[in-house]
N, CA, C and O atoms as CSV, one atom per row, in Angstrom:
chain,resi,resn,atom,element,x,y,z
A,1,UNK,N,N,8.699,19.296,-8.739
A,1,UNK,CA,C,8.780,17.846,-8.738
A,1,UNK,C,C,9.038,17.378,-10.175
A,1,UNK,O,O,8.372,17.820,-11.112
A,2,UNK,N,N,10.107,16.389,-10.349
A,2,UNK,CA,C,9.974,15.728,-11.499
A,2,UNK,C,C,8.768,14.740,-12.170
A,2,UNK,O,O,8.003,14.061,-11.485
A,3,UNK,N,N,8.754,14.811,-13.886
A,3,UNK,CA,C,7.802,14.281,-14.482
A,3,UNK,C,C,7.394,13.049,-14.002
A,3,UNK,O,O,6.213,12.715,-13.899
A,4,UNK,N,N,8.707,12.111,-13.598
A,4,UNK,CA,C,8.630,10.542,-13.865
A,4,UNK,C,C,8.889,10.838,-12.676
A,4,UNK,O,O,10.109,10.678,-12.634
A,5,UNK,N,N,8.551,11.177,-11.634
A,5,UNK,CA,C,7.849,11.229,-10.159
A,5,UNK,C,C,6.670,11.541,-9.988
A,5,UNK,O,O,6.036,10.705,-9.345
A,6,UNK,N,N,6.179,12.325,-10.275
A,6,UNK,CA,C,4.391,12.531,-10.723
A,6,UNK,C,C,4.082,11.723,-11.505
A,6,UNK,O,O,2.888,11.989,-11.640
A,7,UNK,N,N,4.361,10.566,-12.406
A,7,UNK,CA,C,3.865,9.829,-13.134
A,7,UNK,C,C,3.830,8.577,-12.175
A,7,UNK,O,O,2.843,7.841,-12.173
A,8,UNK,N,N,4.965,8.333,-11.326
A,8,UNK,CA,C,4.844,7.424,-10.725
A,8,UNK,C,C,3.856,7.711,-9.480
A,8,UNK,O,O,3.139,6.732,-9.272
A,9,UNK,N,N,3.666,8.588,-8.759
A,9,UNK,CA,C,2.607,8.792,-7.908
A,9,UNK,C,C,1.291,8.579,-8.358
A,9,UNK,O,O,0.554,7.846,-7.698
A,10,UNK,N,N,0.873,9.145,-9.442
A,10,UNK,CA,C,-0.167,8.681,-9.749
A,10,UNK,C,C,-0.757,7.258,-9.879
A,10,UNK,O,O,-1.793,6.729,-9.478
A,11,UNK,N,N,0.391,6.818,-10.652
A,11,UNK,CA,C,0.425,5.252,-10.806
A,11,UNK,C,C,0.062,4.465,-9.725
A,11,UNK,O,O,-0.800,3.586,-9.703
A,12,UNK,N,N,1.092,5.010,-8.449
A,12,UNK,CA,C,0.548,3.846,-7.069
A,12,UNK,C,C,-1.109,4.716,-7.023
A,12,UNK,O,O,-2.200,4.147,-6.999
A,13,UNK,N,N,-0.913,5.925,-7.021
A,13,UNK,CA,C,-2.405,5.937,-6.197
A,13,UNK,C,C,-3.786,5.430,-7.003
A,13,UNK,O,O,-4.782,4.854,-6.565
A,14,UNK,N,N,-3.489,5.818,-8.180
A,14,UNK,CA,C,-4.562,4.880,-9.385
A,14,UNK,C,C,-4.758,3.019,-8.941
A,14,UNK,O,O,-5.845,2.442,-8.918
A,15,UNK,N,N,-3.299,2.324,-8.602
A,15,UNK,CA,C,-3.442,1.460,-8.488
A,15,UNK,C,C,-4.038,0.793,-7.382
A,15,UNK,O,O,-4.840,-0.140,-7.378
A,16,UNK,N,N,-3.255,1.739,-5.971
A,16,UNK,CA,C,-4.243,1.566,-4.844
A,16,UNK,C,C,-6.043,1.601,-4.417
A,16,UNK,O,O,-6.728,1.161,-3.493
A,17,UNK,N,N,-6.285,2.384,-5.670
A,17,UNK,CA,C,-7.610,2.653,-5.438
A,17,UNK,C,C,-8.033,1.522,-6.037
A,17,UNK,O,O,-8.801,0.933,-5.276
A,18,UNK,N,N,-7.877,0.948,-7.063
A,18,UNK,CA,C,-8.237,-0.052,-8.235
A,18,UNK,C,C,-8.202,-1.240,-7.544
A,18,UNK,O,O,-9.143,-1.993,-7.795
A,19,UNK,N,N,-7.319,-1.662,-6.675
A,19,UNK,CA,C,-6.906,-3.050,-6.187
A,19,UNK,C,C,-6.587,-2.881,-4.844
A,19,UNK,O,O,-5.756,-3.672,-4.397
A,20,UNK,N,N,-7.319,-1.541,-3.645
A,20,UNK,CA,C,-7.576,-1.642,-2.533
A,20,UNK,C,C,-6.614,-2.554,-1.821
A,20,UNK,O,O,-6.889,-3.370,-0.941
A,21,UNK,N,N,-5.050,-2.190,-2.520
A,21,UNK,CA,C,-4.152,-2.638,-2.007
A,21,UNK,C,C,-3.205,-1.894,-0.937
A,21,UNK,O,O,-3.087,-0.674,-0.829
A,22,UNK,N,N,-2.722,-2.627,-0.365
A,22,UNK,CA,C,-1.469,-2.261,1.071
A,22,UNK,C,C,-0.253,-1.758,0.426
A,22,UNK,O,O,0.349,-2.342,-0.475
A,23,UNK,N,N,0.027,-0.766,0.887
A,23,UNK,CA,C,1.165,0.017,0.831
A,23,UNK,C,C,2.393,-1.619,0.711
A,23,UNK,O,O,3.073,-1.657,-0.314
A,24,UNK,N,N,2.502,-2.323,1.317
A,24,UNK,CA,C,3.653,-3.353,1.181
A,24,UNK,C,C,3.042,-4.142,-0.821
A,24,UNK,O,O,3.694,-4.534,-1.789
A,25,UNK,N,N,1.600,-4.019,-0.549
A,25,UNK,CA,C,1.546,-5.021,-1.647
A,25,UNK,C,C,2.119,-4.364,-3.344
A,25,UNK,O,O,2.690,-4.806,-4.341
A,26,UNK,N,N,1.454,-2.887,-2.791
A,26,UNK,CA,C,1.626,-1.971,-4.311
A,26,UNK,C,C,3.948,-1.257,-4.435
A,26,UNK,O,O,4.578,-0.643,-5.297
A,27,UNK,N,N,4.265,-1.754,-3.281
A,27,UNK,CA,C,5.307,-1.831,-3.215
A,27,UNK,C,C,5.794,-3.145,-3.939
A,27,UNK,O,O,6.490,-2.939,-4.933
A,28,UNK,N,N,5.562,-4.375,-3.631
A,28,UNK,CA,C,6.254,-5.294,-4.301
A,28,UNK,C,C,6.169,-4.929,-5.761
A,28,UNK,O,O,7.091,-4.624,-6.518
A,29,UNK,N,N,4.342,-5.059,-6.108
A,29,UNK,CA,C,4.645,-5.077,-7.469
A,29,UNK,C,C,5.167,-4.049,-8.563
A,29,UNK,O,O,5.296,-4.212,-9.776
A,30,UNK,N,N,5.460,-2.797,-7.664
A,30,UNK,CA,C,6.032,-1.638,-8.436
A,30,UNK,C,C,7.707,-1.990,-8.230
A,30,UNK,O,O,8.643,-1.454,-8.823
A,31,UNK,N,N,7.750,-2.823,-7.430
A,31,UNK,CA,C,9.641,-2.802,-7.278
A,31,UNK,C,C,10.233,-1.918,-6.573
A,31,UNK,O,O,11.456,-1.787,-6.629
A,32,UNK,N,N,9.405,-1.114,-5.739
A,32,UNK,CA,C,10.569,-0.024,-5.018
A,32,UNK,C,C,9.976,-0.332,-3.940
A,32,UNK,O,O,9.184,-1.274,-3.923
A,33,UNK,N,N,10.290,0.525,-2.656
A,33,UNK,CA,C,10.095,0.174,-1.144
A,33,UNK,C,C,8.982,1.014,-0.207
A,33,UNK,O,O,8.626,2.172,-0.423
A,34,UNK,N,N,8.651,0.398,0.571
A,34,UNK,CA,C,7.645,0.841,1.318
A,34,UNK,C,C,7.556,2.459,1.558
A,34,UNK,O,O,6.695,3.313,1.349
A,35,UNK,N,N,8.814,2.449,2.077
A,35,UNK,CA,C,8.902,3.908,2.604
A,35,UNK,C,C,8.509,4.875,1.654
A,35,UNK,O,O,7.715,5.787,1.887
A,36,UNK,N,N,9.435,4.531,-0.100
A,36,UNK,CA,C,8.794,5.286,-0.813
A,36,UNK,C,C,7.358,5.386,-1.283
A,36,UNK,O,O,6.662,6.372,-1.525
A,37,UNK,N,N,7.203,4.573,-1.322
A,37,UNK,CA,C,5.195,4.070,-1.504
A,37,UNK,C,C,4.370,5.349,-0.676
A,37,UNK,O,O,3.571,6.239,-0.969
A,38,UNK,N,N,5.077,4.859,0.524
A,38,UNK,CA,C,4.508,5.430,1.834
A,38,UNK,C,C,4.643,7.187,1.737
A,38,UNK,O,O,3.741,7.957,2.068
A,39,UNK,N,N,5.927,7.574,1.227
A,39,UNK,CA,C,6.008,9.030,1.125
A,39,UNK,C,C,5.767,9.662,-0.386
A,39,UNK,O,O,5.803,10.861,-0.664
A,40,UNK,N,N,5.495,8.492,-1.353
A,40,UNK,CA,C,4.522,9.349,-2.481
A,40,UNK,C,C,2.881,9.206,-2.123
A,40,UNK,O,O,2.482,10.368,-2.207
A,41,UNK,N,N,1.974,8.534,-1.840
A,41,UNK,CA,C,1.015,8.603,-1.379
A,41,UNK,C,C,0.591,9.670,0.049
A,41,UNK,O,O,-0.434,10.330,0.218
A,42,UNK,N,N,1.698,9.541,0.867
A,42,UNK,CA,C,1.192,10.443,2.099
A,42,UNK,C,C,1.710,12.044,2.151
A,42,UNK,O,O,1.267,12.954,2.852
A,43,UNK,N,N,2.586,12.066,1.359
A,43,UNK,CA,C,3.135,13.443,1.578
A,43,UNK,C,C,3.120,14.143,0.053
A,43,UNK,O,O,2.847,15.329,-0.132
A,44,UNK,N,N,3.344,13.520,-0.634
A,44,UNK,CA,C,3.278,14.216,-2.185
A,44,UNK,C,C,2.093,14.315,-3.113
A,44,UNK,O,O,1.960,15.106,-4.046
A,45,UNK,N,N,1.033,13.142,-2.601
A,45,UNK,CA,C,0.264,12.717,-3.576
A,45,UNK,C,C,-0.874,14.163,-3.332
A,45,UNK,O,O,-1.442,14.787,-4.228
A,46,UNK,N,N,-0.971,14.451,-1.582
A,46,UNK,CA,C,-2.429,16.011,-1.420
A,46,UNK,C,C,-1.563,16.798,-2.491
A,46,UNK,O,O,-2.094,16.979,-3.587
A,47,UNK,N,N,-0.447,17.221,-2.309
A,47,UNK,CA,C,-0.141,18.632,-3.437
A,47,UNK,C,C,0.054,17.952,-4.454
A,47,UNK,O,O,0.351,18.899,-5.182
A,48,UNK,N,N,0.163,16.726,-5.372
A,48,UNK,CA,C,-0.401,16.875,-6.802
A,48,UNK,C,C,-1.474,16.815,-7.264
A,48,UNK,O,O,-1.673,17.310,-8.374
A,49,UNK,N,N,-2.610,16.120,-6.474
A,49,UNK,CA,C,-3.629,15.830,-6.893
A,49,UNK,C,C,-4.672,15.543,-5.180
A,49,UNK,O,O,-4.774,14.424,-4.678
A,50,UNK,N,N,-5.258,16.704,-4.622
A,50,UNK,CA,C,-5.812,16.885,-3.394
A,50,UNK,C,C,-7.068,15.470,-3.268
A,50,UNK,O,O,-7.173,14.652,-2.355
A,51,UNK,N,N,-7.875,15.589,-4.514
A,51,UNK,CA,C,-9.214,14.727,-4.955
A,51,UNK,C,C,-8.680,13.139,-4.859
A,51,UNK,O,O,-9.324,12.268,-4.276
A,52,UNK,N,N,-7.501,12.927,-5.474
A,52,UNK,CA,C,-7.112,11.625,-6.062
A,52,UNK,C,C,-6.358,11.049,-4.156
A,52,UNK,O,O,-6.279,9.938,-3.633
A,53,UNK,N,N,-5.945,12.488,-3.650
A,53,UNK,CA,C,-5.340,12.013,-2.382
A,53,UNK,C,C,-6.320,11.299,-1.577
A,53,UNK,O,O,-6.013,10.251,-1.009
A,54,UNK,N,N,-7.718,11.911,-1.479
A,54,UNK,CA,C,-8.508,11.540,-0.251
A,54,UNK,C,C,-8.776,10.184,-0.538
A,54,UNK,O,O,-8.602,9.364,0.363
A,55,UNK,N,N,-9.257,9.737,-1.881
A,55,UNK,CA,C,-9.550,8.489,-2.389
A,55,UNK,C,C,-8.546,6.937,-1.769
A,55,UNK,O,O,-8.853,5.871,-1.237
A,56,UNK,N,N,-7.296,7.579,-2.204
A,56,UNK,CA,C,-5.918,6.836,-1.289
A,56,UNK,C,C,-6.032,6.638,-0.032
A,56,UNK,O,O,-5.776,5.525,0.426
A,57,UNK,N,N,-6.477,7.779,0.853
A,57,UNK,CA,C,-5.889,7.783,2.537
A,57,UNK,C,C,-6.986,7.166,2.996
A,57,UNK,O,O,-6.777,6.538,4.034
A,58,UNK,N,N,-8.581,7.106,2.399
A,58,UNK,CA,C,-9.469,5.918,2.886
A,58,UNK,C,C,-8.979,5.046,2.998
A,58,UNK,O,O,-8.797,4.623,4.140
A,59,UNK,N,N,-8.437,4.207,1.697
A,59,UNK,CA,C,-7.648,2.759,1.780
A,59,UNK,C,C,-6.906,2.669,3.125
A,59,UNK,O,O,-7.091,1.931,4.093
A,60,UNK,N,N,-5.828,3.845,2.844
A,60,UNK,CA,C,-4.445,3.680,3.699
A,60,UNK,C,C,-5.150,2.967,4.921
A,60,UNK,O,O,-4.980,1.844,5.397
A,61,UNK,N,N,-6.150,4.186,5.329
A,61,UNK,CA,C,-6.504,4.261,6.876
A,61,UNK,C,C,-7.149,2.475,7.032
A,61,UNK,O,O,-6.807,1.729,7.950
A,62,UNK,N,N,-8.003,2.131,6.045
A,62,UNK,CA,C,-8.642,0.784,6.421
A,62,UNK,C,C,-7.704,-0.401,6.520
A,62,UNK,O,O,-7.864,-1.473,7.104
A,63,UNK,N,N,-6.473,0.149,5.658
A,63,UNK,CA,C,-5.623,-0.992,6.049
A,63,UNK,C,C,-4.887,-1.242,6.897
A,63,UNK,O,O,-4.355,-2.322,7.152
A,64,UNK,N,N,-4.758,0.097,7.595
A,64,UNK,CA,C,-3.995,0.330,8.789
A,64,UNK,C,C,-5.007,0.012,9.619
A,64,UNK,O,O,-4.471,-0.116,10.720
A,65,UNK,N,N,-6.144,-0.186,9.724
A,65,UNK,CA,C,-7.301,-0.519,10.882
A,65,UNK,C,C,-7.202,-1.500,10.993
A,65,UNK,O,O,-6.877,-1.898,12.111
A,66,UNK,N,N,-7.438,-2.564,9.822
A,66,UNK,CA,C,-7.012,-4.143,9.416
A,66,UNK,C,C,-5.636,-4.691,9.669
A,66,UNK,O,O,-5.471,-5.897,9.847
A,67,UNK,N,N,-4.439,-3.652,9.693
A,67,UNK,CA,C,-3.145,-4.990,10.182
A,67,UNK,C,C,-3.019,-5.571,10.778
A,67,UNK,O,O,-2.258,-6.505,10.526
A,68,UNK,N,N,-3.881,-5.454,12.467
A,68,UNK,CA,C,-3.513,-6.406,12.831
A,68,UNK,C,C,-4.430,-7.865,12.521
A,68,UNK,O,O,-3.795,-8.891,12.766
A,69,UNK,N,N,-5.515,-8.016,12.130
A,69,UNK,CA,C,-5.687,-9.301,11.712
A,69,UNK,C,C,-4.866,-9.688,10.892
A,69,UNK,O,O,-4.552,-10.877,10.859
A,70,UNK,N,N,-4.308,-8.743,10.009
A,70,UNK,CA,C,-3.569,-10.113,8.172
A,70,UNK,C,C,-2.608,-10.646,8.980
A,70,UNK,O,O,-2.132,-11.759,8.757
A,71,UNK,N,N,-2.094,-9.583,10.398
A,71,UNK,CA,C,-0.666,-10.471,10.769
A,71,UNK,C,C,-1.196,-11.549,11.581
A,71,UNK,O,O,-0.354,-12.435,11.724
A,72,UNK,N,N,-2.313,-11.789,12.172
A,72,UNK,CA,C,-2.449,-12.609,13.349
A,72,UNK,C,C,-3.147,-13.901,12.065
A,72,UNK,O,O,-3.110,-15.090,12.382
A,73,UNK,N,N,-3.549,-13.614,11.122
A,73,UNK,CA,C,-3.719,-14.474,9.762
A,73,UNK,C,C,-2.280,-15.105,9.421
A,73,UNK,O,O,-2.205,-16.324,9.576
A,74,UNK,N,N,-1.518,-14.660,9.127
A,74,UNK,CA,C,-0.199,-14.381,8.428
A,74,UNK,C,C,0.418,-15.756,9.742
A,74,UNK,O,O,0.905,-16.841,9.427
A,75,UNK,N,N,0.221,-15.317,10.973
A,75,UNK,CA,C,1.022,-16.144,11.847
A,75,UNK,C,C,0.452,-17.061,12.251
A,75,UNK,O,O,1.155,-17.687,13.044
A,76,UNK,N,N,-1.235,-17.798,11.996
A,76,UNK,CA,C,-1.970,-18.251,12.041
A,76,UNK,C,C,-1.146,-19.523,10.870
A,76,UNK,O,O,-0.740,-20.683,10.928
A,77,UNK,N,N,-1.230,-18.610,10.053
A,77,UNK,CA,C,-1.478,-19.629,8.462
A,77,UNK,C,C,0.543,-20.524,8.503
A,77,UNK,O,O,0.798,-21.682,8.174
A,78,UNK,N,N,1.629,-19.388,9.042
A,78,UNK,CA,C,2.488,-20.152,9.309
A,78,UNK,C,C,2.582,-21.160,9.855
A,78,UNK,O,O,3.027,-22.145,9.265
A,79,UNK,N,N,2.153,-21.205,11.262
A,79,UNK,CA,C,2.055,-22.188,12.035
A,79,UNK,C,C,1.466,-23.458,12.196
A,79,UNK,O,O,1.821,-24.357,12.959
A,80,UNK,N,N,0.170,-23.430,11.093
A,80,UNK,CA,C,-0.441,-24.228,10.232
A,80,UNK,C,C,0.299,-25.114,9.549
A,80,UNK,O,O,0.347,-26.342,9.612
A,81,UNK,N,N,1.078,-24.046,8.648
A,81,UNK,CA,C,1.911,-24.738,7.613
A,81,UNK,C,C,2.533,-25.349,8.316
A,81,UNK,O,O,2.303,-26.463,7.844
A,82,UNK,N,N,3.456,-25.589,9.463
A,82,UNK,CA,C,4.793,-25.693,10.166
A,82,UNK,C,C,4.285,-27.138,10.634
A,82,UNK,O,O,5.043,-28.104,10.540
A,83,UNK,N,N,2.740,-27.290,11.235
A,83,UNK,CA,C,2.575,-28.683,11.597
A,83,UNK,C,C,1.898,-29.474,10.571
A,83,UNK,O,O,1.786,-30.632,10.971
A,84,UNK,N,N,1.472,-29.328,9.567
A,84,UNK,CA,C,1.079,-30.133,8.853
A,84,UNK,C,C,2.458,-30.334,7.763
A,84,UNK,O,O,2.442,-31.380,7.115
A,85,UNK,N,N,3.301,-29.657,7.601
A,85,UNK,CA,C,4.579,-29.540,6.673
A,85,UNK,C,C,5.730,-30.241,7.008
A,85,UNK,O,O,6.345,-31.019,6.279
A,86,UNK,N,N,6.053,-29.841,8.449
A,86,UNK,CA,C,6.977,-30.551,9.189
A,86,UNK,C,C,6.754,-31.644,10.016
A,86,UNK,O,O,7.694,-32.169,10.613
């Protein structure tokens, strides 16, 4: 694996742990895309760092337990907006 691919894995997974953030959120603010997020944390991150992986896939898993409220939030809070806006 390249350097400045292991540097960047670490990075999301340091950050995920730090700010118990969503694969979409640590995507925006890194600038690249889900999928990759998704396949340095789930598939690359156990063989660089096994310890730093498990720490990650707690998150993953709680946020994946949690989607469907942020979306039923998410479509809640639109529709909100839509009658008090429009």
């Amino acid at each position: 694996m390249q350097q400045y691919i292991e540097e960047r894995i670490l990075e999301l997974a340091n950050y995920t742990i730090m700010t118990r953030a969503t694969v979409r959120e640590t995507a925006s603010k890194y600038g690249i895309s889900k999928s990759t997020v998704h396949k340095d944390l789930q598939d690359r991150l156990p063989v660089l760092n096994p310890n730093l992986y498990h720490g990650v896939n707690e998150i993953l898993m709680l946020n994946k337990s949690e989607r469907h409220i942020r979306g039923g939030l998410a479509t809640r809070n639109k529709y909100m907006c839509q009658s008090k806006c429009g």
